[in-house]
C-alpha positions in Angstrom: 93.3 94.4 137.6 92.0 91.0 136.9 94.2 88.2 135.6 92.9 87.8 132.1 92.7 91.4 131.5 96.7 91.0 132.7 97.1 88.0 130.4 95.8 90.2 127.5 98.1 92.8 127.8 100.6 90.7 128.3 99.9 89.2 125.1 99.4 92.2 123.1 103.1 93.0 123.6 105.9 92.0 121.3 109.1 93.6 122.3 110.9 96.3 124.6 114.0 97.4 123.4 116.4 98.3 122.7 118.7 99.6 125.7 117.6 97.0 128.9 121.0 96.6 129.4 121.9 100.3 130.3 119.1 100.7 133.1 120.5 100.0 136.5 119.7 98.1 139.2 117.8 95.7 137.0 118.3 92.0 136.2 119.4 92.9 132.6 121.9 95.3 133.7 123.4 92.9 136.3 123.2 90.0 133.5 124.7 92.3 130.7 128.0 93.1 133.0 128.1 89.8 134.4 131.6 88.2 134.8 130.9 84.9 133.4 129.3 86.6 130.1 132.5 88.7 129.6 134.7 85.8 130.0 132.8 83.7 127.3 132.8 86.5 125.1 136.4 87.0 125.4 137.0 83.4 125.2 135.4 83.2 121.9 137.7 86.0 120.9 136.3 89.7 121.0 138.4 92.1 122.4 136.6 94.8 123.7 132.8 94.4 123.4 130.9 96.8 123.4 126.5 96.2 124.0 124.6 98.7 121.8 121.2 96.7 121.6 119.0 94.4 124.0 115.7 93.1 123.9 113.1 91.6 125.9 110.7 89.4 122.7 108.1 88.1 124.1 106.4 85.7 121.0 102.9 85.0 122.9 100.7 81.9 122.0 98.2 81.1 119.9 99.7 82.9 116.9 99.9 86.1 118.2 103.6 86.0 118.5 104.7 86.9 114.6 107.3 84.9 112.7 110.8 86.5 112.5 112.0 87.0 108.3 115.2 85.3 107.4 118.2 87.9 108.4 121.7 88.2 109.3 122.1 90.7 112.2 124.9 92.5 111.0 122.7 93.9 108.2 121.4 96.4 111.3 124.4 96.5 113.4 127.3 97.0 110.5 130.7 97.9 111.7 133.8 98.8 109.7 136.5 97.5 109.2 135.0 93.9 109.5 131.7 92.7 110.3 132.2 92.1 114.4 128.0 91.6 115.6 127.6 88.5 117.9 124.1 87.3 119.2 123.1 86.3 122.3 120.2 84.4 122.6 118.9 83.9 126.3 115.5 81.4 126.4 113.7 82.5 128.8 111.4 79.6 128.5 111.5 76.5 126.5 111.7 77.0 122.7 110.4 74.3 120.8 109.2 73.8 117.2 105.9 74.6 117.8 106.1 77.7 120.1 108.5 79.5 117.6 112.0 78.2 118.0 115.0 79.7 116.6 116.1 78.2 113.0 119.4 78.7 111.6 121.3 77.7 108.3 124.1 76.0 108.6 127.3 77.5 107.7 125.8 80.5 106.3 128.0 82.7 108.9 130.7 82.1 106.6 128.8 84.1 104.0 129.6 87.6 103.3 126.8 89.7 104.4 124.1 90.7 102.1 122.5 93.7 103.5 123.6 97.0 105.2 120.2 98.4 106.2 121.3 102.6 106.3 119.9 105.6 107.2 119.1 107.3 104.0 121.0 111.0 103.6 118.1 111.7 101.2 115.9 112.0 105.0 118.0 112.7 107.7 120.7 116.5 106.5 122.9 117.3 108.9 122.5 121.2 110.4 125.3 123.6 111.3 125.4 121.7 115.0 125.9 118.7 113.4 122.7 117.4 114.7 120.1 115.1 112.6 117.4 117.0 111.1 114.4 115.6 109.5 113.4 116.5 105.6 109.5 116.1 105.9 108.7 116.5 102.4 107.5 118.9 100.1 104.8 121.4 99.0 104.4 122.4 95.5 101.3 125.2 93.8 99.8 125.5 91.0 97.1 126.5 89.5 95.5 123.5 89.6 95.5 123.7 93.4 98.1 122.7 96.2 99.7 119.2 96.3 102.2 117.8 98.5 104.6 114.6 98.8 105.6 112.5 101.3 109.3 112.5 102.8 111.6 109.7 101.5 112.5 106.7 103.5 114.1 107.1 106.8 115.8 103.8 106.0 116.9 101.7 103.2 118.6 98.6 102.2 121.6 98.8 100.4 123.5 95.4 98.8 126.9 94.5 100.4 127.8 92.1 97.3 127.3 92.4 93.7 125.1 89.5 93.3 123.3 87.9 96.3 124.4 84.7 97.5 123.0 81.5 97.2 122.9 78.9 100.2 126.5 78.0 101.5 128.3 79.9 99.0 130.8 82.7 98.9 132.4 80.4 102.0 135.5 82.4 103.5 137.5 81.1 106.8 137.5 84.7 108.1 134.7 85.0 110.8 135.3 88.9 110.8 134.6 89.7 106.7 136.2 92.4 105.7 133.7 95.4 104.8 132.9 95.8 100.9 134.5 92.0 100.0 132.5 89.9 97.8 133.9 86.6 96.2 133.8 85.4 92.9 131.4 82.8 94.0 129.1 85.1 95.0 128.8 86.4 91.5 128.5 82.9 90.0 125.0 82.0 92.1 121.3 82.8 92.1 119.7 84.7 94.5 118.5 83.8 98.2 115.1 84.1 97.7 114.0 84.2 101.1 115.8 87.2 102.1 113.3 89.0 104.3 110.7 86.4 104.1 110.5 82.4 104.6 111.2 80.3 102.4 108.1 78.4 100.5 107.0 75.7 102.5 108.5 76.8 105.9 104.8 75.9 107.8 102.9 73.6 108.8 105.1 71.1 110.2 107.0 69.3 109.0 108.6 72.6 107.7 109.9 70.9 104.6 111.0 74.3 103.0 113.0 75.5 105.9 114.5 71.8 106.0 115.2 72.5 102.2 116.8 75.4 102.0 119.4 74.6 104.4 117.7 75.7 108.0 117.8 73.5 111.1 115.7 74.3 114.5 117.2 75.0 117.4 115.1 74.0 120.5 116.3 74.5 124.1 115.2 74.6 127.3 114.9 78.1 129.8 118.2 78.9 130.9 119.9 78.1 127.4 121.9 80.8 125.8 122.5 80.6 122.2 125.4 82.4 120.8 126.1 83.3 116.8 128.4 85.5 114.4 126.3 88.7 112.9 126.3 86.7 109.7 124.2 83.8 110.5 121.2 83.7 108.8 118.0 82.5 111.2 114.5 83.1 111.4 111.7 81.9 113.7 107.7 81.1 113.0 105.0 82.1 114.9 104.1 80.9 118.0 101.1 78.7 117.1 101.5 76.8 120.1 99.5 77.2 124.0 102.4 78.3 125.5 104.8 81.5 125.5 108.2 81.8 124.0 109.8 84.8 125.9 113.6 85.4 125.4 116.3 88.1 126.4 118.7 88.8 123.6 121.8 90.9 123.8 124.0 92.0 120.5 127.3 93.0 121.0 130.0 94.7 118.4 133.4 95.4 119.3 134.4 98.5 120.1 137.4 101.2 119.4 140.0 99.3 121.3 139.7 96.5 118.9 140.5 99.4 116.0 136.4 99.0 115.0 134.2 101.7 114.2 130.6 101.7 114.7 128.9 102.9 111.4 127.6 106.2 111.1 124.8 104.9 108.7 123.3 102.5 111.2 119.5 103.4 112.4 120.5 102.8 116.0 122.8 106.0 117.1 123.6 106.6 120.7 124.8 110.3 122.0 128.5 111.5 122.3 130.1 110.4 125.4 
């Protein structure tokens, strides 16, 4: 195989996911159960963390490598009775501003989160095993002939507060929210309209929107690890630059001996035991 047609491949890939971390005898294994990550997530205060995602993003040049939509990760890894995601964000080369850095908004993590993203009950009916079946739609005849319609959504987003927040609002000094709260500031401020998209103005440099609405850019070197509550919202642009922007990310919840349950609802579901 030549080395373009390896360079092309290479760039046609976005991500592997989601369980690296549980293959052994690998470097994302051996990083995942490393020592040193334990003890600087226990220093920061989680009890008994448990990995249920990884991934390997690859963001190639040339604007192939897609931008990343505003988000707060515990929208897709919600736990109960408190919101208990942290991020781990391994560059795997440098990040800069034009190759697709990571921005964040500053102080948002002590927002409430916004979003649970569910699996709808509408899609996925539970059978006498208790496994997940599938509803795949249905068939209806008439006499004007046969028609049929679709299934519903596997997923959907629900809202975790009455009214979405605007920026750095809805401030509470408890990293760990409790599921369901919403403050009264909350209800007293417009919407984040960005949620799921970027904010107007976010590109061409000098990204005035992202700078704007609140969002800083966080550029590091290969070898940085970047480490955030579930809450957080961040983004990142395409890679418009030459070079590539790979990363290793690892999210981590914590886990029954901290008294947390991993929710039911959440699309990611590993098998008993």
């Amino acid at each position: 195989m030549n080395e373009q047609k390896t360079s092309e491949q290479i760039n046609a890939l976005n991500k592997a996911g989601h369980g690296l971390h549980l293959c052994p005898n690998t470097p994302f294994h051996t990083y995942t159960h490393s020592s040193k990550l334990l003890n600087l997530v226990n220093e920061l205060g989680w009890i008994d963390p448990v990995v249920p995602q990884s991934m390997y993003i690859c963001k190639p040049p040339n604007g192939i490598g897609s931008e990343v939509t505003s988000h707060q990760d515990s929208t897709f890894l919600y736990t109960t009775p408190k919101q208990t995601c942290l991020g781990l964000w391994l560059a795997l080369d440098d990040a800069t501003l034009e190759n697709g850095c990571l921005w964040v908004r500053q102080r948002s993590h002590f927002e409430p989160l916004r979003r649970k993203f569910s699996r709808n009950p509408e899609y996925f009916s539970k059978t006498v095993a208790g496994s997940d079946a599938q509803t795949t739609g249905t068939t209806t005849h008439t006499d004007e002939g046969t028609t049929s319609s679709p299934p519903p959504p596997q997923m959907l987003f629900e809202d975790c507060v009455d009214t979405p927040l605007s920026p750095n609002h809805g401030e509470t000094n408890d990293e760990h929210q409790s599921v369901g709260s919403s403050s009264t500031a909350a209800s007293q401020h417009a919407v984040v309209t960005w949620e799921g998209s970027l904010p107007e103005k976010s590109w061409p440099l000098p990204c005035t929107g992202l700078f704007e609405s609140g969002f800083i850019p966080v550029e590091v070197k290969a070898g940085d690890l970047v480490v955030f509550p579930g809450r957080l919202d961040h983004l990142s642009l395409p890679n418009y630059s030459t070079a590539q922007r790979h990363t290793f990310q690892l999210h981590l919840v914590e886990g029954p001996d901290a008294g947390i349950i991993w929710d039911a609802g959440n699309w990611l579901q590993y098998p008993k035991g």
